[in-house]
C-alpha positions as CSV (number, residue, x, y, z in Angstrom):
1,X,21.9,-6.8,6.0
2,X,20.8,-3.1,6.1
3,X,21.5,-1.4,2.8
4,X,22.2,2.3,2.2
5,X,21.7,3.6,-1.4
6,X,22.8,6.7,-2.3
7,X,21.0,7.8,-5.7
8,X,21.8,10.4,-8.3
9,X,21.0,13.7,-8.5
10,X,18.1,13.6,-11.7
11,X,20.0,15.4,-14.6
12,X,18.8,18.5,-15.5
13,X,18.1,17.3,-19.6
14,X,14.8,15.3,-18.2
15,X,13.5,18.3,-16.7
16,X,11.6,19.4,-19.8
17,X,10.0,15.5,-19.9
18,X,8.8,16.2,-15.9
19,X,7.3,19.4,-16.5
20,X,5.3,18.2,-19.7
21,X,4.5,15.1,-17.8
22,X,3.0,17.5,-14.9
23,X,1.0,20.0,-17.6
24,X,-0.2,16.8,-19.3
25,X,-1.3,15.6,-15.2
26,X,-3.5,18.9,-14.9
27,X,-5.2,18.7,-18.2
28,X,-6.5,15.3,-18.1
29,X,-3.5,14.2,-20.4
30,X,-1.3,11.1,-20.2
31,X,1.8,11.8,-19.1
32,X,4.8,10.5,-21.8
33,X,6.0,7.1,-21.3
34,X,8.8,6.3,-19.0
35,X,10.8,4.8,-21.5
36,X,10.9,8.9,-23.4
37,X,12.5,9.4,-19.4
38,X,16.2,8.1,-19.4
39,X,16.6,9.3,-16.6
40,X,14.7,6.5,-15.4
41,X,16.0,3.5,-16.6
42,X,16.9,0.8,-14.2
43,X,15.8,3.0,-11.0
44,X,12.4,1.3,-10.3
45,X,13.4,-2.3,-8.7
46,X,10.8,-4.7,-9.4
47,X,11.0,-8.5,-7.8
48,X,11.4,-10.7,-10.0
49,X,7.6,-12.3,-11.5
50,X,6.2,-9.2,-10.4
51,X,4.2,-7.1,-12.7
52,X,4.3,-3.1,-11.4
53,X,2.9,0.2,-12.2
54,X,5.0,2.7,-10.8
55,X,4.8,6.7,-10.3
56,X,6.1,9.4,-8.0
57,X,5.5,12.7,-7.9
58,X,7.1,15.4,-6.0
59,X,5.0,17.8,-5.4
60,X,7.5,20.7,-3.9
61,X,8.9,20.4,-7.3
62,X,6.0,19.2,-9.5
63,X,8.3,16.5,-11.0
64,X,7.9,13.2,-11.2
65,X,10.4,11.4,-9.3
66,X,10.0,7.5,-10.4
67,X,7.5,6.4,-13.6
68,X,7.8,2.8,-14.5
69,X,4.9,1.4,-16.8
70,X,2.6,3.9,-15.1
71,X,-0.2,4.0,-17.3
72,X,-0.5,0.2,-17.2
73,X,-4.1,-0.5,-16.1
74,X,-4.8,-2.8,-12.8
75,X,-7.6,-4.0,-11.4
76,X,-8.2,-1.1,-8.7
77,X,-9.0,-3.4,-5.8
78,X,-9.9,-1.3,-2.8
79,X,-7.8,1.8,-4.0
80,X,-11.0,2.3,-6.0
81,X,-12.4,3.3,-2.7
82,X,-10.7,6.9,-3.1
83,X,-13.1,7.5,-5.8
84,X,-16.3,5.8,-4.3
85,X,-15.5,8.4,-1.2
86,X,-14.8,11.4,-3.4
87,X,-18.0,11.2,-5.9
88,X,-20.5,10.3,-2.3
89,X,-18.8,13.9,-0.6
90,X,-19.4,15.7,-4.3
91,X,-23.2,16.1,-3.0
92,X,-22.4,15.8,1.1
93,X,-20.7,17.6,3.4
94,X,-18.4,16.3,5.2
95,X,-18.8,18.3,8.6
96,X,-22.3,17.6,8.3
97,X,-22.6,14.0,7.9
98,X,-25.0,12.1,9.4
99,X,-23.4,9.5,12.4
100,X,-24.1,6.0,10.3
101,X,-23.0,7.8,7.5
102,X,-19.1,9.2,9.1
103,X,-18.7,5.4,10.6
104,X,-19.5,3.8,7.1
105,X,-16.9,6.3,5.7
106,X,-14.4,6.0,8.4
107,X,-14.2,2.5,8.3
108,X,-14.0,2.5,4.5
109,X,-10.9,4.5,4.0
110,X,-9.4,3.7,8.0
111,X,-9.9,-0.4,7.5
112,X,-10.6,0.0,3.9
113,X,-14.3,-2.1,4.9
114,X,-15.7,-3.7,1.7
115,X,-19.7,-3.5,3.4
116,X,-19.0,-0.1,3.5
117,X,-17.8,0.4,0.0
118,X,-20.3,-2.2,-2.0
119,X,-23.0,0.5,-0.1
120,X,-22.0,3.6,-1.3
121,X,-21.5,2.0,-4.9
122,X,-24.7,1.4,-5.4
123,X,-26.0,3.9,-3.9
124,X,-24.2,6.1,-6.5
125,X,-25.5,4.2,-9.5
126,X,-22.1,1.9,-9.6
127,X,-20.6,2.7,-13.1
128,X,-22.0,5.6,-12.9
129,X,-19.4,6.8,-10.3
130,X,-16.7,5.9,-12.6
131,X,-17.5,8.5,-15.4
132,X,-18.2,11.5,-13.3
133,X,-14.8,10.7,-11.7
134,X,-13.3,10.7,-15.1
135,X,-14.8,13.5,-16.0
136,X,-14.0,15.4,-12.7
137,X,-10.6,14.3,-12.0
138,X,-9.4,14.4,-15.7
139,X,-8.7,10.8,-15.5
140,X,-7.2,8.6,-19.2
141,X,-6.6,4.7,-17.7
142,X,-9.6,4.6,-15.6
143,X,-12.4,2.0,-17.0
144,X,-16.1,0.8,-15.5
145,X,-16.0,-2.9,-14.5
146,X,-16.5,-5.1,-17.4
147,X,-19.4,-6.2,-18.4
148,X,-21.8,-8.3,-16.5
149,X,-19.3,-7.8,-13.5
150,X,-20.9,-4.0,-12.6
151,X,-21.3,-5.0,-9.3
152,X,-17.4,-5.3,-8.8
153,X,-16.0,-2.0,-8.0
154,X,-12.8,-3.9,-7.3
155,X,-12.5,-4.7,-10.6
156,X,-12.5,-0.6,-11.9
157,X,-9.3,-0.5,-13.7
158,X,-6.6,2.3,-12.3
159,X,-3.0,3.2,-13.6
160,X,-0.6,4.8,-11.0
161,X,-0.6,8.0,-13.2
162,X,-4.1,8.1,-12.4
163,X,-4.1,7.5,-9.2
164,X,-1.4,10.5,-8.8
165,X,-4.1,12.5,-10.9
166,X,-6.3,11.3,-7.9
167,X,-4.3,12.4,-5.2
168,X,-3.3,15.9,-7.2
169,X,-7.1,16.5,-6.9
170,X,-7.7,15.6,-3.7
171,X,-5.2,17.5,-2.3
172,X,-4.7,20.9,-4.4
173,X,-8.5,21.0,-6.4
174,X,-11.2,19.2,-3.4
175,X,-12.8,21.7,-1.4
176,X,-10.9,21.8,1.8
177,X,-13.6,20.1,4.1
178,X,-13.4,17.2,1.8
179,X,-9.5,17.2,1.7
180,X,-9.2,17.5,5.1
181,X,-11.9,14.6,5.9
182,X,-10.5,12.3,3.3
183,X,-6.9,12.7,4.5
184,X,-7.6,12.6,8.0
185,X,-8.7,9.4,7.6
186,X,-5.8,8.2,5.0
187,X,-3.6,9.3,8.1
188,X,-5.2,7.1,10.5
189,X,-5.8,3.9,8.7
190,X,-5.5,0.3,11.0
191,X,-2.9,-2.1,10.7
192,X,-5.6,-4.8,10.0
193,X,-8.4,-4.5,6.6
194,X,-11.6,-5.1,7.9
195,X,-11.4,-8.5,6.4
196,X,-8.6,-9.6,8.3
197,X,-5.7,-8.2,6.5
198,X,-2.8,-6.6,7.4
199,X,-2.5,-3.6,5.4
200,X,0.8,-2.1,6.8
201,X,3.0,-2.7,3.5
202,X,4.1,-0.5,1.0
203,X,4.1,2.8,1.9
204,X,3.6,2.3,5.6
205,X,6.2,-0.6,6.2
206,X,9.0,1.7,4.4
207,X,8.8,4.8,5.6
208,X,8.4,6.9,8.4
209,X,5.1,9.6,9.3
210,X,4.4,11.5,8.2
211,X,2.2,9.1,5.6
212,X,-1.7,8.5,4.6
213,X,-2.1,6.0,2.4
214,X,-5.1,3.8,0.4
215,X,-4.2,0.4,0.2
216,X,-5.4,-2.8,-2.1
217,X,-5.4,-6.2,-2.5
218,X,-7.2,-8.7,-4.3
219,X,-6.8,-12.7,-5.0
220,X,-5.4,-13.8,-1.5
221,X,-7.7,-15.7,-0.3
222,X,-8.3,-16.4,3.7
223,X,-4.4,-15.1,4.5
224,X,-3.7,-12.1,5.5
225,X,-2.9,-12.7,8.9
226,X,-4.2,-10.0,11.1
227,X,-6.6,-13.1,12.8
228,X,-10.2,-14.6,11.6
229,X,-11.5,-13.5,8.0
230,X,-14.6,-13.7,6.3
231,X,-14.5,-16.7,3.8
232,X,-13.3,-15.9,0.9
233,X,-15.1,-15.1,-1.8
234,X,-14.8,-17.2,-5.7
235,X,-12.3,-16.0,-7.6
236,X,-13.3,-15.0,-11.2
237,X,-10.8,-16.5,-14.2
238,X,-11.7,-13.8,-17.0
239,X,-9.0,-11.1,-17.8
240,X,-11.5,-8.5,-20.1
241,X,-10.2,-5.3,-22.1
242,X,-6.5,-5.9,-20.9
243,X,-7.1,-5.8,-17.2
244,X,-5.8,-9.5,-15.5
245,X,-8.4,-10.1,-13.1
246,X,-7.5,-13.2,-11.2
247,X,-3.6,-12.7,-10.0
248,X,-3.1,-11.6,-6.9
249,X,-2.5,-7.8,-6.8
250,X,-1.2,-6.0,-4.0
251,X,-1.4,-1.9,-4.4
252,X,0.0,1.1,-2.0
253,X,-0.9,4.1,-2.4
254,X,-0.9,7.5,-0.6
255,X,1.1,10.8,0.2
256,X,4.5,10.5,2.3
257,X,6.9,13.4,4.3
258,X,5.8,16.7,5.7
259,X,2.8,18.7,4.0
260,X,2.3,15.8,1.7
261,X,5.1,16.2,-0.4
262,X,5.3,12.7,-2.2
263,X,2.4,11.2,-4.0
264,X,3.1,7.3,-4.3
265,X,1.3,4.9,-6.3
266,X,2.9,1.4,-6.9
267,X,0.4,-1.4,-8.5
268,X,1.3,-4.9,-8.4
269,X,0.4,-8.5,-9.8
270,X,1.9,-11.3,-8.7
271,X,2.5,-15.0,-10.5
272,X,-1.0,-17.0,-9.8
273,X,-0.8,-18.7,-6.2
274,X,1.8,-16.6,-4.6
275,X,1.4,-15.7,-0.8
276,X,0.4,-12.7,0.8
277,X,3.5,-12.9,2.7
278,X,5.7,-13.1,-0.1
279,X,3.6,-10.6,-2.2
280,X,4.2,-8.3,0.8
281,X,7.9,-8.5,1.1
282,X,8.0,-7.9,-3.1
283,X,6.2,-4.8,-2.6
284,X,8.3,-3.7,0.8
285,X,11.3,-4.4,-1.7
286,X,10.2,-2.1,-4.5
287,X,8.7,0.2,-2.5
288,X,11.9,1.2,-0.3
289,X,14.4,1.3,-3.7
290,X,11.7,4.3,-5.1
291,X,13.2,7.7,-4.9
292,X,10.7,9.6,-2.6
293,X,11.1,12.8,-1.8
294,X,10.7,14.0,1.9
295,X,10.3,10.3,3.1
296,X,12.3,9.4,6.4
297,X,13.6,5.6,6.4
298,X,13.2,3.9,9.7
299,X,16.5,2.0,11.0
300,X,17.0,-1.3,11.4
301,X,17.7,-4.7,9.7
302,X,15.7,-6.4,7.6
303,X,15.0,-10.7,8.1
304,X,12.9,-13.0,6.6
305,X,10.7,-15.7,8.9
306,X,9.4,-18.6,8.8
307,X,6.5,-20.3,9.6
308,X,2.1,-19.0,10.2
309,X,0.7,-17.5,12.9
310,X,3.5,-15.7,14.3
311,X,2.8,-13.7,17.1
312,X,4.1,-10.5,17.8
313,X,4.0,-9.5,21.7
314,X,4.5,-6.4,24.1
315,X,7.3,-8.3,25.9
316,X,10.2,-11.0,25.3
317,X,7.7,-13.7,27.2
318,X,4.7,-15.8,26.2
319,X,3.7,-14.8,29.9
320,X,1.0,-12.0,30.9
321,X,2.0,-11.1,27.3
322,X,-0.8,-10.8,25.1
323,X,-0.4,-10.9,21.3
324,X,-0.7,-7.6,19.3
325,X,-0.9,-9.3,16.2
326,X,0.1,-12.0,13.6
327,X,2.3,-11.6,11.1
328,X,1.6,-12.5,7.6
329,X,3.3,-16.4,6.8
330,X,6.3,-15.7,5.6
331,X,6.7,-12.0,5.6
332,X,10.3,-9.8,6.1
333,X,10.3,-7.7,9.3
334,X,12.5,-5.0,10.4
335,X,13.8,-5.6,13.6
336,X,16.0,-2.5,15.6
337,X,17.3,-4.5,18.4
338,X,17.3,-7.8,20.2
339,X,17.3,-9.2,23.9
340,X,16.9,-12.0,25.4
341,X,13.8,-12.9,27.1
342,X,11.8,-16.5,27.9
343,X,13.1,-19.6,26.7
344,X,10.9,-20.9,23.7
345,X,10.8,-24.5,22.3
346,X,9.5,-25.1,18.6
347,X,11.2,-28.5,18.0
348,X,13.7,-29.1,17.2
349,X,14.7,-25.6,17.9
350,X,15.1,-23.8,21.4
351,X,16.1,-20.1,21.6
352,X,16.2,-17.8,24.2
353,X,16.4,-14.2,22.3
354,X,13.8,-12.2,21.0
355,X,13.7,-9.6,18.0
356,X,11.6,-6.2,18.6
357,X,10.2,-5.1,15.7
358,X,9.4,-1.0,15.8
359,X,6.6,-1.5,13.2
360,X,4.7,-3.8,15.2
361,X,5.3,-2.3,18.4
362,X,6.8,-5.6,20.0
363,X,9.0,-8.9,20.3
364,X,8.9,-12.1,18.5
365,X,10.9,-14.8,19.3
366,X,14.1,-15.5,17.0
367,X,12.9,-18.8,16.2
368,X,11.0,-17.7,13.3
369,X,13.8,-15.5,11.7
370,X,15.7,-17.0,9.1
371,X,19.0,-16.6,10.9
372,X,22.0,-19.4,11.4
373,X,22.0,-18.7,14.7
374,X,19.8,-17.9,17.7
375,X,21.2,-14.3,18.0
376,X,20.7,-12.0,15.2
377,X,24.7,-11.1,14.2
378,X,24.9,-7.1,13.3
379,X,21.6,-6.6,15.1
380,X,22.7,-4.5,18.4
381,X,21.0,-5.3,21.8
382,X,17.8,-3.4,22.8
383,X,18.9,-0.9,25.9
384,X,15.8,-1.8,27.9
């Protein structure tokens, strides 16, 4: 079930497009469509229903690497968050931040907490944050909430070119406290959101670290499945100046390999009523065909499950075996290895082998793969 792709070298005619698309990235300028790119035709593999806004940039080479629909404007979602930090640490320095004030910020960009964020919005006049940012960063897709709905810094709309130009700011134009604060805490963020969420897709569910990434997602509802959320809040049905505002939208975003190398932003939508654990696996899917530069692939063998609730545990037993965490309904998991472990009845089913799973950090039991049999066939046996 493990796939290995090996992709073409780019050809050497698109390097003029790349190098105008990365001039037009530092003076505020759009960069050219991806279609103008044919070097890019067919790479980007997007599930199918899912709407996706796609860009990579390498910065070693300051070419873009993957552009697919990449000034396409999304609802922002908690990604959003990069700017509400960024325009607060414009006027405050981050080694000199008061202690309420470094927790607020931690937990905003480690467990991407939406107390944290809705204070620092108003306290920087809301909208008001989203021109300076403009302004600052050089931004061209990036809009203020629409109006009547100022109070919704979720719904600032962000491309993923502008979210590179985001990145490209942060990392080569910021002043280095700020860098170093903002990406620190990037490079720590939880498995779980604040509200419950796990946030581990994308970026962190396909590659190796080195990583740091700013995640969103918007529309899901009460599950995510990291364990009790806050209830949810009303979704809105109005779609205003181009920007869908009520299907579920799953983003990653953030910097992969050594000394940063990749800037990835992928933007999603997903068809009205689809599951977080099915908009999950669409963005694991499209996030592991990009082309992204330094980024190490962990091994194993990816398996859909079945079933809500699952628990993932330290050990092949229910017993003296404490759950780390739940995994979203539904969701594909890598597993490296399997062994078998305690006997586990979910009628009608009764299986004795267990699947680790190296991004979780433990077993589940097989029960809940979607496998013909109760052993895993290709999966090897774990050596411990």
């Amino acid at each position: 079930m493990t796939r290995t792709t090996t992709r073409p070298r780019r050809r050497s005619a698109d390097a003029l497009a790349a190098a105008l698309a990365t001039l037009a990235l530092g003076l505020g300028g759009a960069p050219p469509a991806a279609a103008d790119d044919p070097g890019r035709a067919g790479q980007v593999e997007v599930p199918a229903g899912v709407s996706a806004g796609v860009a990579v940039f390498d910065r070693t080479t300051g070419t873009f690497t993957e552009r697919h629909n990449e000034n396409q404007k999304f609802r922002s979602a908690s990604v959003v968050k990069l700017l509400i930090a960024l325009d607060y640490l414009r006027t405050h320095d981050p080694r000199t931040l008061p202690a309420a004030d470094r927790t607020r910020l931690d937990a905003m960009l480690r467990r991407s907490d939406d107390n944290a964020a809705s204070h620092y919005w108003a306290l920087g006049g809301r909208t008001a944050i989203v021109d300076r940012s403009v302004a600052r960063l050089g931004l061209t897709d990036t809009d203020r909430p629409p109006a009547g709905y100022e109070d919704y810094w979720g719904y600032v709309s962000l491309s993923a070119a502008d979210t590179v130009r985001i990145y490209r700011y942060l990392l080569d134009t910021a002043e280095a406290p700020v860098r170093d604060y903002v990406m620190g805490n990037l490079r720590q963020t939880t498995r779980c959101g604040a509200d419950g969420f796990d946030q581990h897709f994308g970026i962190p569910g396909s590659f190796e670290r080195p990583y740091a990434v700013k995640q969103g997602w918007s529309g899901f509802g009460a599950s995510g499945d990291c364990g009790p959320k806050p209830a949810a809040a009303a979704r809105n049905a109005r779609a205003a100046a181009g920007v869908d505002l009520t299907k579920e939208a799953l983003h990653t975003t953030g910097t992969v390999g050594p000394d940063d190398r990749a800037i990835v932003a992928v933007f999603t939508l997903h068809p009205d009523g689809t599951p977080y654990g099915s908009a999950y696996t669409a963005v694991n899917r499209l996030t592991r065909s990009l082309d992204v530069p330094g980024a190490a692939r962990p091994a194993g063998t990816w398996v859909g499950t079945w079933g809500s609730g699952v628990k993932v545990r330290p050990r092949p037993t229910t017993v003296d075996s404490a759950p780390l965490t739940s995994l979203p309904a539904g969701v594909e998991v890598l597993v490296s290895c399997q062994k078998e472990g305690q006997e586990v009845t979910v009628p009608p089913y009764t299986n004795t082998w267990w699947a680790y799973l190296p991004q979780y950090g433990g077993y589940m039991t097989n029960i809940y793969l979607r496998s013909p049999g109760n052993q895993l066939p290709g999966v090897p046996l774990c050596s411990s």
